[in-house]
C-alpha angles and dihedrals in degrees: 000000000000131000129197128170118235111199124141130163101052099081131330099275091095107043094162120087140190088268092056084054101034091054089049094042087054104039103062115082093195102061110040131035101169136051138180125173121197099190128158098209135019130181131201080238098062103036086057095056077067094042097112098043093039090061089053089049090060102046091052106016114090093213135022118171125166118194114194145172136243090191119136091004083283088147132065128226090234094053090062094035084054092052089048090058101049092052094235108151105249140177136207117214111203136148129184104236140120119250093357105114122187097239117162124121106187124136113196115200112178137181136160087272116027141030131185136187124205110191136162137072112329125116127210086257136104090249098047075054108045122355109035117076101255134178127194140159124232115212121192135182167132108269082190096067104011119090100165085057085043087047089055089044101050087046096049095048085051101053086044093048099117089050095048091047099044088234097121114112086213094064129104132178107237109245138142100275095053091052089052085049100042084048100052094048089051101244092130134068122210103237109203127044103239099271097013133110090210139104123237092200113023077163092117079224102285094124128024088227117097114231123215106295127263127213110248102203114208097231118054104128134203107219108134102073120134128226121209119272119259085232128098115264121240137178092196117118111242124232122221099241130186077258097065085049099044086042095047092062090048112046096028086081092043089045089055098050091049084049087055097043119030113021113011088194083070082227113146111194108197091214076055098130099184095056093102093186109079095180084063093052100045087050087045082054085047104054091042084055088054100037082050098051082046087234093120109122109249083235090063101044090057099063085040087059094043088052085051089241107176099255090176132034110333095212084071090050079056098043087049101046092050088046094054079049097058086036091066087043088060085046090051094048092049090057086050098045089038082234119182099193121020122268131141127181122233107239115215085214125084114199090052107120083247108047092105100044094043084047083051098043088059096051090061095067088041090060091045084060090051079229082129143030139263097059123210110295119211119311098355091103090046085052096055097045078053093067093034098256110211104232098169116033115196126208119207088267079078099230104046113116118192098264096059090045085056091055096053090044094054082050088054092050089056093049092042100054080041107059110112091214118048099209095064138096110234104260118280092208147012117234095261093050109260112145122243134197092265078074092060090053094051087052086050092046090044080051100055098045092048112129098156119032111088144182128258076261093069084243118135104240106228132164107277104248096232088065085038085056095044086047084051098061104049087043114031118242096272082078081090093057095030104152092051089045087054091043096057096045091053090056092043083056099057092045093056082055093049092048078054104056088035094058098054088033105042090174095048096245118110094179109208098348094116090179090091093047083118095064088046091047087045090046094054092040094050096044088046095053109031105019097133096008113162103165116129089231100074089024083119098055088047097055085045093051100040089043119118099264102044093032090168128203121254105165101048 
């Protein structure tokens, strides 16, 4: 059996977390065919975190069951109504009583060989994930030739039996119906603020009052877990033989070359298909067992070291190899964008050239805040401070980072694909004076068209043309010029209606049809008010009305 502690939050020394295993765990189709998670809380937040290796599992898993609680308003309504969508079987647990709380947090992935337990004090939430203090044991093994994990197993089944047999009189199939009932009784709390990305209780249940609210990026990914080794599992202490010596000199030059050639990060996964040299893989075993029972001799670390094998986890030799990637892609964009000092914008897009990096680029600060894992490993901190990384970006508004600029712009996207006239701003204010985010656009607006306010600096304080750009895109780039775009599409508009009248009444008299009086009321108005207009003002409507295709009458 083997054993490996799972705590993050607490300081940087476990950086590795139950997402990160629960999204490898789910996502190999070799080495599990069975899951079942006893878990007391789960939020939208945190099962889409395993949105991506949660699809795989059950296209390849032959059974995936998730039993959860509704005790002390710990689950939200949208993380059952998730799993419901995504047609994953799921329980609720609840009893009507009184101080008895619905508390476990176990996940149970089996397979025929191999079988690993994850328990300990994670929810199925994003904080249970990324942001609380949290502690669990992995346990992996063999159930063939292990009788102390058969042992747990058997144990563990046994105390679940009523759950996995569906025999327990507190256990209820998630549907519709049970959501609408736990949510009138108020056993269920609403996650997100409409057009936020925010959650209005990031508490994992343990208390019924909501805390401040903490930002919940999109695109924090879980992509370091580990999987159990294909080897047979031994407590029993190695011992440094002739053979690790005579083996070190012969395989070290082959390792190398496959560092240089195949996987620049020098991790060799055992469920690895494509190593093709299995010699190379059974002494890289070999060195990790020694380097894990801290007998390698220190002459032959070194030359380990100098080769860049991988002497701790190799999910962090991983971590590190795909961050200095990203680092000389930073470097790249700022040649391109002849920047001085590092930013890049998040694209809503995706599939804008700069999605990942933006996405990237975000993390960073994010990891600055310690708000997500993994933290900063060595040097990669100092390298960013190297390029001017642009921790806090400020908007003319003067406080504003790029995180709070995002929120207000998710909220205007809301507001914008919900207008009921398309020809109008979002509202600036409620009657009774409350500002609303159409206030936020016009500032925006105000931002982008400045030519004379200016910093103590002297310099003129203008929209940064990365958020102009991202403005751009939801609205179009006549949101800079709204009220003439407004204005020519509300002439187009009357012109499609005169073509219109002009089509069926070539002669413009329509006699007694009363149904086109608006395009004789819009005629007279038009010829009354711009007839020999040369202001430069509507020099624009009178190109469009005396254009080829309008040609208006004025002389009638």
């Amino acid at each position: 059996m083997q054993v490996n502690f799972i705590g993050h939050g607490l300081h940087n020394d476990n950086q590795i977390n139950v997402g990160e295993q629960l999204a490898a765990s789910f996502s190999d189709n070799k080495i599990f065919e069975t899951f079942h998670g006893f878990v007391a809380f789960a939020a939208s937040s945190g099962i889409l975190k395993l949105d991506k290796s949660l699809n795989i599992a059950q296209q390849n898993f032959k059974k995936l069951v998730f039993y959860i609680g509704v005790d002390n308003k710990g689950t939200s309504k949208q993380a059952l109504e998730l799993l419901l969508e995504k047609g994953i079987e799921t329980y609720i647990y609840h009893r009507e009583e009184e101080y008895i709380t619905y508390h476990p947090k176990l996940f149970l992935f089996e397979g025929q060989k191999h079988t690993r337990v994850i328990i300990g004090s994670s929810n199925l939430t994003h904080s249970g994930f990324i942001n609380n203090i949290e502690a669990c044991i992995q346990l992996d093994f063999q159930p063939a030739t292990d009788k102390q994990g058969n042992k747990l197993l058997s144990e563990v089944k046994q105390y679940f039996r009523e759950f996995l047999t569906l025999q327990s009189q507190f256990l209820f199939k998630l549907d519709k119906e049970l959501i609408t009932k736990y949510d009138e009784q108020g056993l269920l709390y609403s996650q997100f603020e409409k057009g936020t990305e925010k959650e209005t209780q990031p508490t994992d249940g343990e208390n019924g009052v909501a805390t401040d609210e903490v930002f919940i990026p999109e695109d924090i990914i879980f992509e370091n877990g580990e999987l159990p080794n294909e080897r047979n599992y031994s407590n029993k202490p190695p011992v440094v033989t002739d053979t690790d010596f005579e083996n070190f000199e012969i395989f070290l030059p082959q390792y190398v070359e496959y560092k240089n050639s195949v996987n620049p990060t020098g991790v060799i996964n055992d469920n690895t298909q494509y190593v093709e040299n299995r010699q190379l893989v059974n002494w890289y075993d070999r060195i990790k067992e020694l380097i894990r029972f801290d007998i390698l001799p220190l002459e032959l670390e070194l030359r380990l070291r100098e080769a860049g094998f991988p002497i701790g986890d190799g999910k962090y030799s991983r971590s590190a190899y795909i961050w200095e990637q990203n680092f000389q892609k930073l470097k790249q964009y700022m040649v391109k964008h002849k920047q001085t000092r590092a930013y890049v914008p998040q694209h809503k897009d995706r599939n804008h050239p700069d999605y990942e990096l933006g996405g990237w680029f975000a993390r960073q600060k994010l990891r600055r805040k310690k708000k997500i894992i993994p933290y900063f490993l060595e040097g990669e901190f100092e390298k960013l401070q190297s390029v001017g990384f642009v921790w806090e970006t400020m908007n003319a508004g003067g406080k504003s980072d790029d995180d709070i600029w995002l929120e207000n712009y998710f909220q205007l996207e809301t507001a914008w694909n919900e207008r009921s006239h398309k020809l109008k701003l979002p509202l600036q204010k409620t009657p009774d004076g409350k500002w609303l985010i159409g206030k936020w656009l016009a500032d925006q607006i105000a931002n982008y068209k400045n030519t004379t306010r200016k910093n103590a600096n002297g310099e003129v304080l203008k929209l940064l043309p990365e958020r102009a750009a991202i403005i751009e895109e939801l609205c179009g780039k006549q949101i800079w010029n709204w009220e003439q775009y407004k204005r020519e599409q509300i002439l187009n508009l009357q012109i499609e209606r005169y073509l219109e009248f002009r089509k069926k009444y070539p002669n413009e008299k329509p006699d007694d049809d009363r149904s086109f009086d608006d395009v004789l009321q819009w005629k007279s108005q038009t010829r009354y008010r711009y007839k020999g207009d040369t202001s430069e003002k509507n020099k624009w409507r009178m190109e469009i009305l005396n254009s080829e295709r309008v040609k208006f009458p004025w002389d009638e």
